[in-house]
VOVEXMAR-242150 format. One record per residue (C-alpha): x, y, z; residue in one letter; residue number from 1. Coordinates in steps of 0.2 Angstrom, whole numbers. Each point is the difference from the previous one (the first is absolute). Layout:
N
[[X, Y, Z], 'a', NUM];
...
! end
This chain:
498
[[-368, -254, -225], 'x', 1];
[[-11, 16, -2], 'x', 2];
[[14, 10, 7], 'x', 3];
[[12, -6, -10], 'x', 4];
[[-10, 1, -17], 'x', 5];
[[-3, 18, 4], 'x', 6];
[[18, 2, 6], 'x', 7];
[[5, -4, -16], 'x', 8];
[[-14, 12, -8], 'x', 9];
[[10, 15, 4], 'x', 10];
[[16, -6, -10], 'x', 11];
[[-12, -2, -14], 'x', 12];
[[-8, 16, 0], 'x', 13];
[[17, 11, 5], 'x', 14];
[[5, -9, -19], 'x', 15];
[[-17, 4, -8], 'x', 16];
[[1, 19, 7], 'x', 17];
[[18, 1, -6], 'x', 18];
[[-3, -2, -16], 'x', 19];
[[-6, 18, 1], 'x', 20];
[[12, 15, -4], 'x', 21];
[[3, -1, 17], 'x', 22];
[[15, 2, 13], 'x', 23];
[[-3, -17, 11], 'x', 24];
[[10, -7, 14], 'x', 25];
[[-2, -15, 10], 'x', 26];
[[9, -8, 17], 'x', 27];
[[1, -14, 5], 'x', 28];
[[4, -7, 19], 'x', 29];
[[5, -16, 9], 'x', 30];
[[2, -1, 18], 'x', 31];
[[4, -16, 9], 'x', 32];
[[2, -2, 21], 'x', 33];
[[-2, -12, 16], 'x', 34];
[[-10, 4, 12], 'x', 35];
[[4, -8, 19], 'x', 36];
[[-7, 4, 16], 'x', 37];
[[5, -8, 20], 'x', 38];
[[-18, -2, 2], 'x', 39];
[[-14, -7, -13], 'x', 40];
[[-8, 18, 0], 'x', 41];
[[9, 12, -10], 'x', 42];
[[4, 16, 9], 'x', 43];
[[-9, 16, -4], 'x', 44];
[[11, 12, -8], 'x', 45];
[[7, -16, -13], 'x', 46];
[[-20, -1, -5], 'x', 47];
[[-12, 16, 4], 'x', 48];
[[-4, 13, -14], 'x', 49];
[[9, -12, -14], 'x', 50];
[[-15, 0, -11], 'x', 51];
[[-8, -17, 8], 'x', 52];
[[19, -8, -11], 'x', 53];
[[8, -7, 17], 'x', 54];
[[-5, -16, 7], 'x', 55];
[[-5, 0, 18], 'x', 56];
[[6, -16, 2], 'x', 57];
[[20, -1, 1], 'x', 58];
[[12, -8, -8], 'x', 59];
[[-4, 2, -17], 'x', 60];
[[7, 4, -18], 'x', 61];
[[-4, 12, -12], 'x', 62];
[[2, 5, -17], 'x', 63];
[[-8, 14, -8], 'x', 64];
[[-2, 5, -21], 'x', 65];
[[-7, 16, -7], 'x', 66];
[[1, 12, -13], 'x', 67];
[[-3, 19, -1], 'x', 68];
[[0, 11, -14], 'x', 69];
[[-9, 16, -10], 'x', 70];
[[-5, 5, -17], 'x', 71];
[[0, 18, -5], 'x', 72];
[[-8, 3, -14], 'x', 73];
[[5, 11, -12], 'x', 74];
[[-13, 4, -14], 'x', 75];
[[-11, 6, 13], 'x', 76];
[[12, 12, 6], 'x', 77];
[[5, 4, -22], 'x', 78];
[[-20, 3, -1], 'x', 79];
[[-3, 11, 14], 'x', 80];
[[14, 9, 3], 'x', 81];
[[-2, -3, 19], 'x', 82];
[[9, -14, 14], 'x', 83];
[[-2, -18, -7], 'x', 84];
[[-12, -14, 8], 'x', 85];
[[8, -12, 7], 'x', 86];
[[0, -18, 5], 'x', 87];
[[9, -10, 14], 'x', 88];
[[-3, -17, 5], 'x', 89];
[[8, -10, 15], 'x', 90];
[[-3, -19, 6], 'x', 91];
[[7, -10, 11], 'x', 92];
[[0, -18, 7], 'x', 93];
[[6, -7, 16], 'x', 94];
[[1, -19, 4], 'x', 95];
[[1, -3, 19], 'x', 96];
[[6, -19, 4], 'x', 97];
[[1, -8, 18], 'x', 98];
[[-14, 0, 14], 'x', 99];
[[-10, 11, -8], 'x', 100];
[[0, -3, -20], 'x', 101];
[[-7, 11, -10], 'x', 102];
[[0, 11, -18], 'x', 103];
[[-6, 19, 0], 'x', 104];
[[-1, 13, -11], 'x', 105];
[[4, 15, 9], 'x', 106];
[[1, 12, -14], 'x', 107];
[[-9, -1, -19], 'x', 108];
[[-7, 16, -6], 'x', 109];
[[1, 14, -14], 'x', 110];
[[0, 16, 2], 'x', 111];
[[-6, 13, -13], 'x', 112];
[[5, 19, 2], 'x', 113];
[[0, 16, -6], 'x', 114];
[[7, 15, 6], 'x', 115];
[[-6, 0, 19], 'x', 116];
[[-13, -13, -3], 'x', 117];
[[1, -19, 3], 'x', 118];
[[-13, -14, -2], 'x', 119];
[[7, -17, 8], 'x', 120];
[[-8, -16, -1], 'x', 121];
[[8, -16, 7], 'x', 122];
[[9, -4, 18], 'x', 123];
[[11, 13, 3], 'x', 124];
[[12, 3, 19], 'x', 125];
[[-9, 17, 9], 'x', 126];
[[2, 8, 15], 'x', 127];
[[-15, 9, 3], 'x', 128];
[[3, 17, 12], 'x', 129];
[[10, 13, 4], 'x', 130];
[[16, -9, 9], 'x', 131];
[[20, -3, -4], 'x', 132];
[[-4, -17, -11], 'x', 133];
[[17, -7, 2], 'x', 134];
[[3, -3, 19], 'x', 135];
[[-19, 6, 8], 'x', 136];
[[-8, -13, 11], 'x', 137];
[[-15, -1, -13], 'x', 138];
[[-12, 13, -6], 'x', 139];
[[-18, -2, 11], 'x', 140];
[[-11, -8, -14], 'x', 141];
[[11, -6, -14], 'x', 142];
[[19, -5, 6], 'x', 143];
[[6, -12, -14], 'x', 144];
[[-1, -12, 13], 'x', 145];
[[-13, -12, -11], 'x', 146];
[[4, -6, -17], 'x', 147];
[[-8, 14, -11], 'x', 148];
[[-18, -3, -9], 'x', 149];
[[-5, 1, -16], 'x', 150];
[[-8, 19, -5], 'x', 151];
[[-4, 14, -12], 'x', 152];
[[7, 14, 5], 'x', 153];
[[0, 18, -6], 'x', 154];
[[7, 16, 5], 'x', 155];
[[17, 9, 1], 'x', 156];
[[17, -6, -2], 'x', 157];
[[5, 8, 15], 'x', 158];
[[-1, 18, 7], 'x', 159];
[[-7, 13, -17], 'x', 160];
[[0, 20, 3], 'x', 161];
[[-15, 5, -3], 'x', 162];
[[5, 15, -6], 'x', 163];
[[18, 7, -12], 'x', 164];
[[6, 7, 16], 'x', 165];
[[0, -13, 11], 'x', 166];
[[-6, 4, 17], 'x', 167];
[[-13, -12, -2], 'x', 168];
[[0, -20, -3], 'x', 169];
[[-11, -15, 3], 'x', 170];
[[3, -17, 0], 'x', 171];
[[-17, -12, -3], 'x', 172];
[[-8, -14, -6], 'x', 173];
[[-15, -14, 0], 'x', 174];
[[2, -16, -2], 'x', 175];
[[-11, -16, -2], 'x', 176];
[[5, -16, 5], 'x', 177];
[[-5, -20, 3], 'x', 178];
[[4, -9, 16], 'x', 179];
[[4, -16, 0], 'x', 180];
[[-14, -12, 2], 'x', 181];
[[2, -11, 17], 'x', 182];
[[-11, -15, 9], 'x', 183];
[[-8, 14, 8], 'x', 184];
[[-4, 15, -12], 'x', 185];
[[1, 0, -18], 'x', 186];
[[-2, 13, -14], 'x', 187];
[[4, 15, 12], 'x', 188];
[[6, 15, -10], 'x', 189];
[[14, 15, 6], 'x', 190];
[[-3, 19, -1], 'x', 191];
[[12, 13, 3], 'x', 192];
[[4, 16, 0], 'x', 193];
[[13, 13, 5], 'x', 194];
[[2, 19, -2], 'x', 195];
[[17, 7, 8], 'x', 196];
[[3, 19, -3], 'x', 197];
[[17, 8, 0], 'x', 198];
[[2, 20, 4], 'x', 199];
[[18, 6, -2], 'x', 200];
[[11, 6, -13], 'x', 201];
[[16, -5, 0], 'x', 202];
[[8, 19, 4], 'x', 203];
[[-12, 0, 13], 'x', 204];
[[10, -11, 11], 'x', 205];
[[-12, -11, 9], 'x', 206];
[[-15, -12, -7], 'x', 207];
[[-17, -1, 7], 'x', 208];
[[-10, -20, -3], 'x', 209];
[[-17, -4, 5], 'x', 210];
[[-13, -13, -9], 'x', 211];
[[-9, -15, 7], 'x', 212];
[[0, -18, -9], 'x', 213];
[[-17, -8, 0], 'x', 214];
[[-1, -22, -2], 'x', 215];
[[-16, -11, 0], 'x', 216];
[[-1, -17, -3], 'x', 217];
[[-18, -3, -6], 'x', 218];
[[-13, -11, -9], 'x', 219];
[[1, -20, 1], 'x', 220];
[[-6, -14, 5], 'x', 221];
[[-1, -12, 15], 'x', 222];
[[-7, -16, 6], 'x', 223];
[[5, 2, 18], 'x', 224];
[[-8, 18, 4], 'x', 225];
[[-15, -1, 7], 'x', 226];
[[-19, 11, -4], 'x', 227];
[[5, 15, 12], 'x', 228];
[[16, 3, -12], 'x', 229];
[[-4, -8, -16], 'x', 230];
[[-14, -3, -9], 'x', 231];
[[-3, -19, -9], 'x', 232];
[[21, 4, 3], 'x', 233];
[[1, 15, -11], 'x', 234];
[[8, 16, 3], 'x', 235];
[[-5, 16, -8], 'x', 236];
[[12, -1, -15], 'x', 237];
[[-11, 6, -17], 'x', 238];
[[7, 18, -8], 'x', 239];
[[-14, 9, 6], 'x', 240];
[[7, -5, 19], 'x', 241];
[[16, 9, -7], 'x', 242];
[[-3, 18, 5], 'x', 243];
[[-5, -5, 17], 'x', 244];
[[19, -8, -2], 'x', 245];
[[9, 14, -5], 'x', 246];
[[-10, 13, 9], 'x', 247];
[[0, -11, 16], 'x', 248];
[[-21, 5, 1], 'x', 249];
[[-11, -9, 12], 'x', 250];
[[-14, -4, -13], 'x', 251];
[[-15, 11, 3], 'x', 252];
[[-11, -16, -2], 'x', 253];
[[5, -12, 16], 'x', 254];
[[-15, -11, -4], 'x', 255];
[[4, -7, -16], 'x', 256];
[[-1, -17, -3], 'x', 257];
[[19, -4, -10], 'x', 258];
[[9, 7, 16], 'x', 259];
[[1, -4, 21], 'x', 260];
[[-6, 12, 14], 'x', 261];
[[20, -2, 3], 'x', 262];
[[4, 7, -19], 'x', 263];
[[-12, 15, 3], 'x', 264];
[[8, 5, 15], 'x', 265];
[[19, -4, -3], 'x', 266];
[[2, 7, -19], 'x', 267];
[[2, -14, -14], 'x', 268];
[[18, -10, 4], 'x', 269];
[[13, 3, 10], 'x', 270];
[[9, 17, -1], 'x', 271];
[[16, 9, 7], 'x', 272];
[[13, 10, -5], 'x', 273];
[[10, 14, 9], 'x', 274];
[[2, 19, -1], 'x', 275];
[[16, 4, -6], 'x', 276];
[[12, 14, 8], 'x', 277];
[[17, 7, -5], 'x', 278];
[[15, 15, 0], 'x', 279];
[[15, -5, -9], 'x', 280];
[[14, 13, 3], 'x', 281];
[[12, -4, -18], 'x', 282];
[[19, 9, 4], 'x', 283];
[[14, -2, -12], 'x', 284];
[[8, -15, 9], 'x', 285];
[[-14, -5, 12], 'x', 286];
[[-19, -3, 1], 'x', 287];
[[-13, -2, 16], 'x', 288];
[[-15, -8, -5], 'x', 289];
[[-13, 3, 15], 'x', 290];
[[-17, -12, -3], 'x', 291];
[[-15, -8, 8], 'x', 292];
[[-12, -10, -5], 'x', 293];
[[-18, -1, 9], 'x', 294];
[[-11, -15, -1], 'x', 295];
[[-19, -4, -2], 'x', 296];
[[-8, -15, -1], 'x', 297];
[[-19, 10, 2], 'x', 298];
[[-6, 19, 4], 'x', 299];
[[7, -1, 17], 'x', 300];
[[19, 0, -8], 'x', 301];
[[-8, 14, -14], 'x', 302];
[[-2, 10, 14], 'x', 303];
[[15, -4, 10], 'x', 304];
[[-6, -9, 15], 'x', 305];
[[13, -11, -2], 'x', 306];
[[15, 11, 6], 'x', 307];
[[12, -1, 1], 'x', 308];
[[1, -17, -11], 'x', 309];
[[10, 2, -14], 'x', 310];
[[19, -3, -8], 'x', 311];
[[11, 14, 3], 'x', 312];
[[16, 2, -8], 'x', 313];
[[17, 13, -1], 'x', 314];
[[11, -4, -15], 'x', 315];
[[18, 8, 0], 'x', 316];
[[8, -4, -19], 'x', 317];
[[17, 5, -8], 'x', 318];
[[5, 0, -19], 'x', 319];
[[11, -14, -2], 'x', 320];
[[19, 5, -1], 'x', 321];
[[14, -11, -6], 'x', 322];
[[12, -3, 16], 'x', 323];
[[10, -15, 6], 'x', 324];
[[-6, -1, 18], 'x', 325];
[[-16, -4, 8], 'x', 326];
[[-15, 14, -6], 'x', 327];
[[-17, 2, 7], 'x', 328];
[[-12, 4, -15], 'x', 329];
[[-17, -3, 8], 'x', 330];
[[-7, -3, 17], 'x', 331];
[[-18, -2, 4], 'x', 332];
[[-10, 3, 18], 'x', 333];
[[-18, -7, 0], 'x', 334];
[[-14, -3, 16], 'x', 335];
[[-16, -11, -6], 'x', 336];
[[-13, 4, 14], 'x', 337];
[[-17, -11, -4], 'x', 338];
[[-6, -1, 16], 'x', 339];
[[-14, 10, 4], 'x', 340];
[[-11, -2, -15], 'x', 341];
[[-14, 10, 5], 'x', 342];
[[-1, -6, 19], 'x', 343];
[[-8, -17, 5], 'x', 344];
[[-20, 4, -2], 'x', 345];
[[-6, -5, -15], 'x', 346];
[[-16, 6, -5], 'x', 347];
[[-11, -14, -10], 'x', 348];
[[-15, 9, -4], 'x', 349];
[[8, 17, -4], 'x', 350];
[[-8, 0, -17], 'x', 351];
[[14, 8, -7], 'x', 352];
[[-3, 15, 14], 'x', 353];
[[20, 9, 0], 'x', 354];
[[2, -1, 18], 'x', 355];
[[17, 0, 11], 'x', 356];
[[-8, -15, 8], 'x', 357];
[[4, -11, -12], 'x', 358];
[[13, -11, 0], 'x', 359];
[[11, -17, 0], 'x', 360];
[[4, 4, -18], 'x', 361];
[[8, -15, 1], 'x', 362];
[[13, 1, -13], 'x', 363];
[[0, -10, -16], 'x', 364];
[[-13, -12, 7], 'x', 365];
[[-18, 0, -7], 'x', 366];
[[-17, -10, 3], 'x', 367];
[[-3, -2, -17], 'x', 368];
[[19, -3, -6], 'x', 369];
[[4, -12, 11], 'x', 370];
[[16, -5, -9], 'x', 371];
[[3, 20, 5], 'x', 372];
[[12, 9, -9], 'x', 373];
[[12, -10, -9], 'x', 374];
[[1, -7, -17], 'x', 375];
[[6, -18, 0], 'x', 376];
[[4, -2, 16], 'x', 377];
[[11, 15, 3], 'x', 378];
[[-5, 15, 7], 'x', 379];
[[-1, 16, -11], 'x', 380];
[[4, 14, 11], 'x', 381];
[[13, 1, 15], 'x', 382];
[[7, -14, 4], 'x', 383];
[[3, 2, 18], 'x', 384];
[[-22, -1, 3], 'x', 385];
[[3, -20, -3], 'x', 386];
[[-9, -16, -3], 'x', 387];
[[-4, -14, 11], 'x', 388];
[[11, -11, -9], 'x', 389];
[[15, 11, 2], 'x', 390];
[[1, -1, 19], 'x', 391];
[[5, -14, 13], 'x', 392];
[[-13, -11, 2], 'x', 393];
[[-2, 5, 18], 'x', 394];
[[-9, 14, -7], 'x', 395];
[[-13, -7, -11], 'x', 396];
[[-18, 2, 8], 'x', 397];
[[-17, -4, -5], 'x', 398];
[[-5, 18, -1], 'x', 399];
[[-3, -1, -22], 'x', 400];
[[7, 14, -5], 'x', 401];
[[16, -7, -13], 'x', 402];
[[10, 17, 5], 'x', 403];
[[2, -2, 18], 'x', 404];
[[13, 12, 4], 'x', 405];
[[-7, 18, -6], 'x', 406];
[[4, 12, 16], 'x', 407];
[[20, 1, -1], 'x', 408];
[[12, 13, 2], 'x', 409];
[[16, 1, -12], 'x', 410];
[[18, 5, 3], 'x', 411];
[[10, -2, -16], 'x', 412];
[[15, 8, -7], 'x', 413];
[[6, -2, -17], 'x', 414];
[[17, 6, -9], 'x', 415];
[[9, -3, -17], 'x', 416];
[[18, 3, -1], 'x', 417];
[[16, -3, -11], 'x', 418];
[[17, -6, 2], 'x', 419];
[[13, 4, -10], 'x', 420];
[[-6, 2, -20], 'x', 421];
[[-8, -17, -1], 'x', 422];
[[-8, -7, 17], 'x', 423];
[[-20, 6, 5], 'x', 424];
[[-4, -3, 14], 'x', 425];
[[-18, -2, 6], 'x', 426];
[[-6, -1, 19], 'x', 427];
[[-19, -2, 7], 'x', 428];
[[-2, 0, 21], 'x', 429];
[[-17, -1, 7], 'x', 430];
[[-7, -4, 16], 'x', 431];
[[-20, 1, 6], 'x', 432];
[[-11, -4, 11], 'x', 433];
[[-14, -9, -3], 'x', 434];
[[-18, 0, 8], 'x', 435];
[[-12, -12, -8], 'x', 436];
[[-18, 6, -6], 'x', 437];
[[-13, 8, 10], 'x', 438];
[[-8, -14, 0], 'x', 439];
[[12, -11, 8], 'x', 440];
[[19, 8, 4], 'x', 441];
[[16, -9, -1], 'x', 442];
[[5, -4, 19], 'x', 443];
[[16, 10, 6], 'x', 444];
[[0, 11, -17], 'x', 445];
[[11, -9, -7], 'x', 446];
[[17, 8, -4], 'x', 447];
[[10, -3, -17], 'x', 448];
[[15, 5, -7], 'x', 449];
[[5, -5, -20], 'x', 450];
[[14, 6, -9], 'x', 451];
[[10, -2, -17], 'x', 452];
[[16, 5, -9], 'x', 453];
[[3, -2, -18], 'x', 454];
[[15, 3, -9], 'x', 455];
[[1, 1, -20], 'x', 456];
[[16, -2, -10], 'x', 457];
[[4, 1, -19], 'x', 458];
[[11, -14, -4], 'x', 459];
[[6, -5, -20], 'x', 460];
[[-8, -17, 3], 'x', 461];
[[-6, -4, -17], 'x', 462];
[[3, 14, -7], 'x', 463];
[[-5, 13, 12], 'x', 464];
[[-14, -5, 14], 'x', 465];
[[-6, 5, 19], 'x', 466];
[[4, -9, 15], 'x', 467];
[[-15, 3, 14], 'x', 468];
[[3, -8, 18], 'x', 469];
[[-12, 4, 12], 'x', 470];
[[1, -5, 21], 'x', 471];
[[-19, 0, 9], 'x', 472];
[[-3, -1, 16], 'x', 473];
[[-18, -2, 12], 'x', 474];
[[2, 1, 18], 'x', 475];
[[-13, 1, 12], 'x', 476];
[[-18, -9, 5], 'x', 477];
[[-8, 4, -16], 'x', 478];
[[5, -11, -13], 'x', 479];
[[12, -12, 2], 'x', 480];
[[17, 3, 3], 'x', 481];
[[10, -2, -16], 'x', 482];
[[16, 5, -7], 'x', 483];
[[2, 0, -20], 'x', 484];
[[10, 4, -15], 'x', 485];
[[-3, 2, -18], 'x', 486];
[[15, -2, -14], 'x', 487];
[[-3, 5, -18], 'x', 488];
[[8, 3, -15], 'x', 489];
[[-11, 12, -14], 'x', 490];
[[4, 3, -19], 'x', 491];
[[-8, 13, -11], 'x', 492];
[[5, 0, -17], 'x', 493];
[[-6, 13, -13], 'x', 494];
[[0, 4, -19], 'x', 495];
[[-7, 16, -11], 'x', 496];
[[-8, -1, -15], 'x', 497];
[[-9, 9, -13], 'x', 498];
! end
């Protein structure tokens, strides 16, 4: 009922601000579809980096409600001569009935912004890293694979020149957000960051990306950690424990009382991120986008002992052109390598010493964080480094780790095309191999291939909708073998005022 009541918040306060001399519009959606699936597991492609919306649990319906709209306000632009403030909004609902029932809330934030600055607070979809957001197997750290969390968020909207010529742009933020409290761990807080820097102007030709995105889960408490890595269950969470957060410091005072032998070696929280890398090549019907991103997990992947882990990616795009036949307009290569995560030694009593002998990174996984990283059940960053629970049962062990499938290697391709003036057609292809942990590897390496196609038509169904049908399919020792389909029907409608 909490989600509802502030559901219907926004519609009030999109009237209140209204009133204003303002330019205001608002959107409303509907989208309703069955879900079916040959197995009870619904197959990959139907389910991962969906925002957390698609039940893993097959068949099942849906129906989905939402609005979006923005405010501009006028008199601030009539009084200051400059670019307006304005405001968006978007929210959304979606009702998942059959094996799994459930209600989420996907989306429900505001947006504030002003020329290239933006403050957001609310749960809003990201993709977090420098890769193709529409067809990419998921970016390392944040893939849109779990439903998103609530933050504060401020930085750019976007890529901003730093300068009137333009041969120099940034794209950055910092967020704050609140994980969901489990049985396990409860009051744990989010930070993040991200700076990516673009060098390029457009005569130039080509475009030169680098950055890194930096994530921690830190703070909070649990009744199930014991006196090595908590104390009385508490975790360094207070604001002076911040800038050892944000500056990932090993506290200077490893002795004090508040924190474990384990917090004044390890950092406070669990942090990763990746460096970012990119040249994008623009032509006037034709773009390569050329990018990889490098993981960490500790100062072992800073320094890249981890090589040559990472997601690497090639992305050939053409400006869409009417036609009548078949045309290609995007088509995406990617390799995911996670397997040598710094080597198997792992150094215990390091101190914090950067040495190439530390290793097992141990991806997404964390002594403290045992839930690891995922936010209600769903991991937060690639999807193809998998929970327990995703696989056959044949390969669940005792080892305690939740993430125990970390060292894999990725093959997927990705395209998006259009037939005729009306048909888009969407394809995702994927295959990897899949070795377990370190600490205990998946027998035969597993191989597994998943795959989808989508196709979406506008059709004058009441009034003038979109018809989605999606075919998925899992083969291999993996997951289970499954073949499924999605049918949808989606209407937006739309009105200006003001």
């Amino acid at each position: 009922m909490k989600h509802l009541y502030g559901f219907f918040l926004l519609f009030l306060f999109h009237y209140s601000a209204a009133q204003r001399p303002a330019s205001s519009r608002i959107t409303p959606f509907a989208e309703a579809g069955l879900l079916a699936a040959s197995a009870e597991r619904t197959p990959f492609w139907l389910r991962a980096n969906q925002f957390g919306i698609v039940p893993a649990r097959s068949p099942a319906a849906t129906l989905r409600l939402g609005v979006f709209g923005s405010v501009a306000l006028r008199d601030t632009q009539a009084s200051t001569g400059r670019r307006p403030w304005t405001l968006t909004y978007r929210a959304e609902i979606v009702g998942n009935a059959g094996k799994q029932s459930t209600v989420l809330l996907p989306e429900a934030y505001v947006r504030v912004a002003h020329r290239s600055l933006e403050l957001v607070a609310g749960r809003r979809r990201e993709i977090i890293g420098l890769v193709d957001s529409t067809l990419s197997s998921g970016s390392f750290a944040w893939s849109g694979n779990a439903l998103p969390m609530p933050k504060i968020r401020f930085g750019t909207a976007g890529f901003t020149p730093l300068w009137r010529n333009g041969w120099l742009g940034v794209n950055a933020f910092i967020a704050h957000g609140w994980f969901a409290d489990t049985w396990f761990m409860q009051h744990s807080f989010l930070h993040e960051k991200s700076t990516l820097w673009r060098l390029g102007k457009p005569a130039w030709g080509f475009r030169l990306y680098a950055g890194i995105n930096h994530h921690a889960q830190w703070g909070g408490r649990s009744d199930y950690l014991d006196r090595n890595l908590a104390v009385d269950g508490q975790l360094p969470g207070r604001l002076r424990d911040f800038g050892n957060v944000f500056l990932t410091l090993i506290p200077r005072d490893r002795q004090n009382p508040r924190y474990t032998y384990f917090d004044g070696f390890n950092r406070f929280g669990n942090h990763l991120g990746s460096y970012d890398f990119g040249l994008e090549l623009p032509g006037k019907t034709t773009s390569l986008l050329f990018y990889h991103q490098h993981p960490y997990e500790d100062s072992s992947g800073l320094i890249f002992a981890n090589l040559p882990d990472g997601l690497s990616g090639i992305r050939l795009q053409r400006r869409p052109a009417a036609g009548t036949g078949f045309r290609l307009n995007t088509l995406l290569l990617e390799v995911l390598l996670t397997r040598s995560q710094s080597g198997s030694f792992l150094d215990l009593y390091g101190l914090g010493t950067l040495r190439r002998t530390e290793g097992r990174d141990n991806y997404f996984n964390h002594s403290q964080y045992r839930e690891a990283w995922t936010y209600r059940g769903q991991v937060l960053g690639t999807p193809f480094i998998t929970l327990q629970s995703d696989l056959r049962r044949e390969w669940w062990n005792q080892s305690g780790w939740r993430i125990i499938n970390n060292r894999v290697q990725v093959y997927h391709l990705g395209f998006r095309a259009a037939v005729g003036r009306r048909v888009e057609i969407e394809g995702r292809f994927s295959y990897s191999l899949n070795y377990g942990t370190y600490d205990q590897a998946l027998p035969g390496s597993p191989g597994q291939f998943s795959s989808l196609l989508r196709a979406t038509l506008p059709v004058r169904w009441l009034g003038g909708s979109v018809l989605t049908g999606a075919l998925a399919l899992d083969q291999g020792r993996l997951y289970t073998n499954s073949a499924g389909t999605y049918l949808g029907l989606r209407k937006t409608w739309g009105r200006n005022s003001g």
